[in-house]
C-alpha positions as CSV (number, residue, x, y, z in Angstrom):
1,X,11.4,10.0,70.9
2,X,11.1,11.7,74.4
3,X,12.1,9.5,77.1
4,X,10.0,9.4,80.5
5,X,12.1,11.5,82.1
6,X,12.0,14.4,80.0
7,X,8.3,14.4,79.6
8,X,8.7,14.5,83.3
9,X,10.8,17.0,83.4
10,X,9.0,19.4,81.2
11,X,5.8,19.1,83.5
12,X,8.0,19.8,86.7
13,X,9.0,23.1,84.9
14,X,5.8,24.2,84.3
15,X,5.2,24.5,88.2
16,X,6.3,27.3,90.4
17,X,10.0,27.5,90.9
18,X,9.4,26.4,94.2
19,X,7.7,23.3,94.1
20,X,9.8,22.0,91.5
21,X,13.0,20.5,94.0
22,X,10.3,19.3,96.0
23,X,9.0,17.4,93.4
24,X,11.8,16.1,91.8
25,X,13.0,14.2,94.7
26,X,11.3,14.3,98.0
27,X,7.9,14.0,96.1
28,X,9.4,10.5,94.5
29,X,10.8,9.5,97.7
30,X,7.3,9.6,99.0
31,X,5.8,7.8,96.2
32,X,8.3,4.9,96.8
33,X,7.0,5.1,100.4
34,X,3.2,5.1,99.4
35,X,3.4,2.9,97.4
36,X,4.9,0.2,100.1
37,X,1.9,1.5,102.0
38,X,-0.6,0.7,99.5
39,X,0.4,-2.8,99.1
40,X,0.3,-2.9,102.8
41,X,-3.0,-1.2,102.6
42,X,-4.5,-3.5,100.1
43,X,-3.3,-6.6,101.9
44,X,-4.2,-5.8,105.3
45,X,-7.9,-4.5,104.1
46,X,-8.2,-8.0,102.6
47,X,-7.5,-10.4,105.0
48,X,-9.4,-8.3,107.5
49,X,-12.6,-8.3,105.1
50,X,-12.6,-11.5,103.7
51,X,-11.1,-13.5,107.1
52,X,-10.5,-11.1,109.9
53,X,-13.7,-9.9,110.6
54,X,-15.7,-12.4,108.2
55,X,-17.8,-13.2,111.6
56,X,-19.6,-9.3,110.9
57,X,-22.2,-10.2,108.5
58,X,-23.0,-6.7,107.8
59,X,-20.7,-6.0,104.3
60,X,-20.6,-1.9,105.5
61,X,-19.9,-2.7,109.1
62,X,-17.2,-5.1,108.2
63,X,-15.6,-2.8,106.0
64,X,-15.3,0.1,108.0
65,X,-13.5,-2.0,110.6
66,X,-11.2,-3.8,107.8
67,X,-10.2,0.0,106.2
68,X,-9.6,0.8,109.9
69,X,-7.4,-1.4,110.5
70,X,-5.9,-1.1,107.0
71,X,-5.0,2.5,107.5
72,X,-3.9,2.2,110.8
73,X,-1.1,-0.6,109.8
74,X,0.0,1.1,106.9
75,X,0.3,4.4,108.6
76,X,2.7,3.1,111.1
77,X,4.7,1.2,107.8
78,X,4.5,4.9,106.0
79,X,5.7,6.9,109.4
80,X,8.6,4.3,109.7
81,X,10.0,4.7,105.8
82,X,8.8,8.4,105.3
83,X,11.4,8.9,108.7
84,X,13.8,7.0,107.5
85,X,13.6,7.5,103.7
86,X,12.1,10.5,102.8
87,X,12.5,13.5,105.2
88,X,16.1,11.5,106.6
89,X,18.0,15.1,105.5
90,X,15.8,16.7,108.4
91,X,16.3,14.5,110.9
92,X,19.1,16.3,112.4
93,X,16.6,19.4,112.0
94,X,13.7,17.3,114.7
95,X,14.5,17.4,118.2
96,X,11.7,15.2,119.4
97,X,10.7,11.5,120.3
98,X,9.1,9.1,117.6
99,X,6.2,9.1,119.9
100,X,5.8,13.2,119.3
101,X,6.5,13.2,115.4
102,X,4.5,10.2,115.0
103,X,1.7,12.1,116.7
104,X,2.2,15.2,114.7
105,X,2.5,12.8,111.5
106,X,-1.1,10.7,112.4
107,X,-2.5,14.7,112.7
108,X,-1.1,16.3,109.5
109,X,-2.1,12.7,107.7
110,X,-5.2,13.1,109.7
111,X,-7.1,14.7,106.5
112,X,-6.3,12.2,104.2
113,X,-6.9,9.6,106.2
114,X,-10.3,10.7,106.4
115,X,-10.5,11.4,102.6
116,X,-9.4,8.2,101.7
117,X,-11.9,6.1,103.9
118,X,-14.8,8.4,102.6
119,X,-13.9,8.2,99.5
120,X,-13.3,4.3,99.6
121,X,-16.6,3.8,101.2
122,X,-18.4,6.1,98.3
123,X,-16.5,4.5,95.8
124,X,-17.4,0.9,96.9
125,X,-21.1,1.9,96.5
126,X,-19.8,1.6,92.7
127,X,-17.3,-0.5,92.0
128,X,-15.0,-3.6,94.0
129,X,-13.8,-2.4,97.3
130,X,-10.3,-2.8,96.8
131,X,-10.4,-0.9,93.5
132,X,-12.1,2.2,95.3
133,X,-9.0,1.6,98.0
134,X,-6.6,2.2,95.4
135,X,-8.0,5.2,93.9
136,X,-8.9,6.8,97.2
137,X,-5.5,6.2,98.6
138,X,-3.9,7.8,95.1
139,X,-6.1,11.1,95.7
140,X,-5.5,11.8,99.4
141,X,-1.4,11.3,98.7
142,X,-1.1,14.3,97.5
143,X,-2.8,15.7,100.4
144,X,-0.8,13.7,102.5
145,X,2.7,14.8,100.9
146,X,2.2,18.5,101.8
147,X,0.3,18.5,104.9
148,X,3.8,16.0,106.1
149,X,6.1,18.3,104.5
150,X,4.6,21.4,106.0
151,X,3.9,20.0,109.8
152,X,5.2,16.9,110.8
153,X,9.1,16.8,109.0
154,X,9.0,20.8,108.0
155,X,12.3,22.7,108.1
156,X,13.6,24.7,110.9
157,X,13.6,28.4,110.3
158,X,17.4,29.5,110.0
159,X,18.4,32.6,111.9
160,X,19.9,34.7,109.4
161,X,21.5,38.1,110.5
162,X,20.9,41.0,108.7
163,X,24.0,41.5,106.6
164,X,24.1,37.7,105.7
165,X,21.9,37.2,102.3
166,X,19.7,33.4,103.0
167,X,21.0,31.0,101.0
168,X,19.0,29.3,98.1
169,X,16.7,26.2,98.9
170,X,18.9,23.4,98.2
171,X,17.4,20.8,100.8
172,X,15.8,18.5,98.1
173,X,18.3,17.4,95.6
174,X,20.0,14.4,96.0
């Protein structure tokens, strides 16, 4: 019987050659990370709708404060581990403030941040509010990962001379 990890595995090889390190690890490293942020998510869009902001009698108005607020707190608990956690190997790589890369993170996040609170507020037309959360927050991940990878924690271009041959993309394995 397969084990979870070969199944896993054999749908990483199916990808382009170079997605798959990215994948493997980094990509895993980030789900860790979401999913710390969802729980945040999910409990911060919770006690904002239900106690928070249970003075705004309007159920639309009130939610799009409480996902407001929901994404803004687990944005700044995602930026923290992602930092720390996921892109640490570039670190070294990112000469600037955590007020700059935090700004860069917030734009390149920017479109799934948007994603997931239309999609939470179209969802909860059609099922519990918290539910849509969850699956709205699973679709714009992926959107999230790369536009991160790519802008806010992306590698620095190596200067390579022209005898010296680049060396393979080993950046993501553990």
């Amino acid at each position: 019987m397969p084990t979870l990890r070969s199944i896993a595995e054999a749908v990483i090889s199916r990808l382009p050659a170079r997605l798959q390190p990215m994948v493997r690890w980094r990509f895993i490293k980030f789900g860790v990370v979401g999913a710390s942020g969802t729980v945040v998510n999910v409990a911060v869009l919770y006690v904002a709708q239900e106690f928070l902001f249970s003075w705004i009698v309007d159920f639309h108005s009130r939610l799009n404060y409480s996902i407001a607020l929901a994404i803004t707190v687990a944005t700044f608990n995602n930026f923290y581990w992602n930092r720390r956690l996921t892109w640490r190997d570039r670190k070294h790589e990112v000469h600037h403030s955590a007020l700059f890369l935090f700004s860069k993170y917030v734009m390149a996040a920017g479109l799934a941040i948007v994603l997931q609170s239309l999609l939470t507020k179209w969802l909860a037309l059609h099922m519990h509010y918290l539910l849509a959360n969850v699956l709205s927050i699973a679709l714009s991940s992926v959107c999230n990962f790369v536009a991160n990878d790519r802008m806010t924690f992306r590698r620095r271009a190596k200067m390579v001379s022209p005898d010296e041959e680049p060396s393979p993309d080993t950046h993501d394995k553990p």
